[in-house]
C-alpha positions as CSV (number, residue, x, y, z in Angstrom):
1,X,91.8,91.2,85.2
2,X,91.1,89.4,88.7
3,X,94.8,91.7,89.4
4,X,93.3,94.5,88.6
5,X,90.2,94.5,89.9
6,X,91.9,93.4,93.3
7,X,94.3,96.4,92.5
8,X,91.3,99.2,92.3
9,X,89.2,97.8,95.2
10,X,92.4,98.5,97.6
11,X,93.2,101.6,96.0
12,X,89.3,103.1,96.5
13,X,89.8,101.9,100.2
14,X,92.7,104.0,100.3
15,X,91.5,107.0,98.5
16,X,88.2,107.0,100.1
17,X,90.2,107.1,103.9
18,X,92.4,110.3,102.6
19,X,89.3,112.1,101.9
20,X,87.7,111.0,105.1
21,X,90.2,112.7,106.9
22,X,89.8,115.3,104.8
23,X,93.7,115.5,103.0
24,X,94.8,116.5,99.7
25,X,94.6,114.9,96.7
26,X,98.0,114.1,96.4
27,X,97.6,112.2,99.7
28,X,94.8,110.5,98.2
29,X,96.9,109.0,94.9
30,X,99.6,108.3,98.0
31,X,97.3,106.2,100.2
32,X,95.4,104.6,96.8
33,X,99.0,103.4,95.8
34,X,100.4,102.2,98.8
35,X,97.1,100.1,99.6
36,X,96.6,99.0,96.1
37,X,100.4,97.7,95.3
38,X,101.8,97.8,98.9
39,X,101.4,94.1,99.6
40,X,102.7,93.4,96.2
41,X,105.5,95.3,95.8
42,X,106.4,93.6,99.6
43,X,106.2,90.5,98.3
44,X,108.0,90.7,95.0
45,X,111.0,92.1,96.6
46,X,111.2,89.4,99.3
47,X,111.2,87.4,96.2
48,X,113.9,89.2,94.2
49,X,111.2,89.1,91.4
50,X,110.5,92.3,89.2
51,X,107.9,94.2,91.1
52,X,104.6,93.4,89.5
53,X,103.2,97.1,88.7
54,X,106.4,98.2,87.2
55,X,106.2,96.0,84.6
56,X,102.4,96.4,83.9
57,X,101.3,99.4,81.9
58,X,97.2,99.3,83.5
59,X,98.2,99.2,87.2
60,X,99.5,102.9,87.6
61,X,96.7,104.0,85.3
62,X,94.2,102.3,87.4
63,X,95.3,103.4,90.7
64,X,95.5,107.3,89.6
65,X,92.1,107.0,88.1
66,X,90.7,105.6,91.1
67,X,91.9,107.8,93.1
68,X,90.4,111.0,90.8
69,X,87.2,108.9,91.0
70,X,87.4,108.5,94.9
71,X,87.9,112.5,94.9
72,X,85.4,113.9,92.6
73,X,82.6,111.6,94.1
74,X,80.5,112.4,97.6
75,X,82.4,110.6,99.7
76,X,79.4,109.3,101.2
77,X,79.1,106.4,98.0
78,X,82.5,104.8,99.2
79,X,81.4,104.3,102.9
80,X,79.6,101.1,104.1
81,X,78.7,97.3,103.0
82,X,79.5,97.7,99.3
83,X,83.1,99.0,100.1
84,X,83.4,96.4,102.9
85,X,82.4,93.8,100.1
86,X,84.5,94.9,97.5
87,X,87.8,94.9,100.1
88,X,86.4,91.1,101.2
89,X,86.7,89.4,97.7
90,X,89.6,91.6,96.8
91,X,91.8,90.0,100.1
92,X,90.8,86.6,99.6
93,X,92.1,87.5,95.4
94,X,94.9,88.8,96.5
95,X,96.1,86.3,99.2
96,X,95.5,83.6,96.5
97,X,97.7,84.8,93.8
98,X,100.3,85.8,96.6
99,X,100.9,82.6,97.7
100,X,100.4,81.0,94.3
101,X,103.1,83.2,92.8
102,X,105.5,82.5,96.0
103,X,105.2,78.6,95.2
104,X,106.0,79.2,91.4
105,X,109.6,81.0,92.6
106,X,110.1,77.9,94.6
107,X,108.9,78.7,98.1
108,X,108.0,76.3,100.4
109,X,104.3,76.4,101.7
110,X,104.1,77.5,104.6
111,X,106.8,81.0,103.8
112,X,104.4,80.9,100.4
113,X,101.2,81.3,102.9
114,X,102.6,84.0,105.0
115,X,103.5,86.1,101.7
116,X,99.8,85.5,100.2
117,X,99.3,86.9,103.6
118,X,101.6,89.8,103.3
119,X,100.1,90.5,99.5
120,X,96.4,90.9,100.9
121,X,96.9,92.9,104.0
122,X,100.2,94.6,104.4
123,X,99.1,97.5,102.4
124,X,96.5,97.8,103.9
125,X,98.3,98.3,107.3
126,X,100.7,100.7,105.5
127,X,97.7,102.8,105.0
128,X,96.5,102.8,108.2
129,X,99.7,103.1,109.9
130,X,100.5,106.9,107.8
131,X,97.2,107.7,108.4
132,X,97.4,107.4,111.9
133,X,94.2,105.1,112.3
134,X,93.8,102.4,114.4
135,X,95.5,99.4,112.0
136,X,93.7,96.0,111.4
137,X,96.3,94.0,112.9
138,X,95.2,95.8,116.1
139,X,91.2,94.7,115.8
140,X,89.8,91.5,116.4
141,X,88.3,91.2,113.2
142,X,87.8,88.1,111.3
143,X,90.3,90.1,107.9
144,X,93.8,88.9,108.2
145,X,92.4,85.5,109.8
146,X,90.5,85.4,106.2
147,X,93.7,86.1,103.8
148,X,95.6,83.2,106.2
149,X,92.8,80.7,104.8
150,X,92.6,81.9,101.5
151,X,96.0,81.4,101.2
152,X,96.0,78.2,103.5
153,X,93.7,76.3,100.8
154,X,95.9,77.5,98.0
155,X,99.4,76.0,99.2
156,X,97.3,73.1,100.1
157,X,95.4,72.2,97.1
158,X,98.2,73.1,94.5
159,X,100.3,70.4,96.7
160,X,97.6,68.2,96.0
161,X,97.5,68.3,92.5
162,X,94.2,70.3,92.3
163,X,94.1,72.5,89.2
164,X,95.2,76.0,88.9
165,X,91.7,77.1,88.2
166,X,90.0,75.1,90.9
167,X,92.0,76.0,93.5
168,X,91.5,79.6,93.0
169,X,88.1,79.4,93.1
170,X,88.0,77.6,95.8
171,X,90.9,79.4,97.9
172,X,89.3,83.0,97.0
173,X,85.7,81.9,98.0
174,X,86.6,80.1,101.4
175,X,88.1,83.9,102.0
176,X,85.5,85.7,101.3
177,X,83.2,83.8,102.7
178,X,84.5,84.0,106.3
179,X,85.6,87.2,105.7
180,X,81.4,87.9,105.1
181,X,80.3,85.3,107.6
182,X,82.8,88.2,110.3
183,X,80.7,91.0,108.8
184,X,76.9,89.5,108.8
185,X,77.6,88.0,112.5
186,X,80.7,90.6,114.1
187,X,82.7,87.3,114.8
188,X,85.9,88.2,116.3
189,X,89.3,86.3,117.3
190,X,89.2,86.0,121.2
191,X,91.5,89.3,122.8
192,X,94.0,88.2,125.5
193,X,92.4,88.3,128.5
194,X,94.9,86.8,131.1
195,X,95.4,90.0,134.0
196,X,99.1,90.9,134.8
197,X,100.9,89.3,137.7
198,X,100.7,91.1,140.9
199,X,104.1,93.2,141.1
């Protein structure tokens, strides 16, 4: 369920951008699929495991009716906090079961953090990159910072014998709290600000 909740947040993200910019609704099912199952699908193959929404027979049902919701709705309802929200928890989900899933094929932690990484934002970035949008890895925002400690605490705690439960809990909310905390306050990474040597 936590999958597929994850799975339709991203895919509304996506949906709702394509009909921003005012493309059809075959672009919309496009761009809900590639944010919703993009990181995923990255990671799985990286793995050599079968990719996850392949083998599930909700995912691809979930993702097209998202997208029909996304494009029968005033656009208007999928713009703003809630949204912003809804992406929050589903990145610190995401990044959680990323990197939990990389430790159970037998990755060590710190490759197993950067694909809980990859799971939570890579499709993300896919989306933005087709759309032609400035991409989150170019902003300073507190997102992909968030997914790194979401999937920090998991490798961490699972190595220290906390529970599978606990852990998630705990990974997911450290996630989406910062990821909130960047919202409420606009706290953003420090830009490069050393000037060019003289030529």
């Amino acid at each position: 369920m936590l999958d597929l909740a994850g799975t339709a947040v991203f895919a509304l993200t996506g949906a709702s951008l394509a009909a921003r910019l005012q493309q059809t609704f075959v672009t919309a099912c496009f761009f809900a699929l590639v944010t919703g199952v993009g990181g995923g699908t990255i990671r799985d193959l990286l793995l050599d495991a079968n990719v996850f929404w392949l083998r599930d027979p909700w995912i691809a049902p979930v993702i097209l009716g998202t997208a029909l919701v996304a494009w029968f709705t005033p656009n208007r309802w999928w713009q703003g906090q809630l949204i912003e929200w809804a992406d929050a928890a589903g990145l610190a989900a995401f990044s959680v079961l990323g990197t939990a899933k990389a430790l159970t094929y037998g990755v060590a932690p710190i490759p197993a953090m950067i694909l809980g990484v990859v799971t939570g934002c890579a499709g993300g970035i896919i989306r933005d990159v087709v759309a032609g949008v400035p991409s989150i890895m170019m902003r300073p925002d507190l997102y992909v910072t968030a997914a790194a400690l979401s999937a920090m605490l998991t490798a961490l705690l699972l190595g220290l014998g906390v529970t599978e439960a606990l852990t998630w809990a705990i990974a997911a909310l450290a996630g989406f709290a910062l990821r909130g905390a960047a919202m409420i306050w606009n706290i953003q990474l420090p830009a490069y600000s050393r000037g060019s040597d003289p030529g």
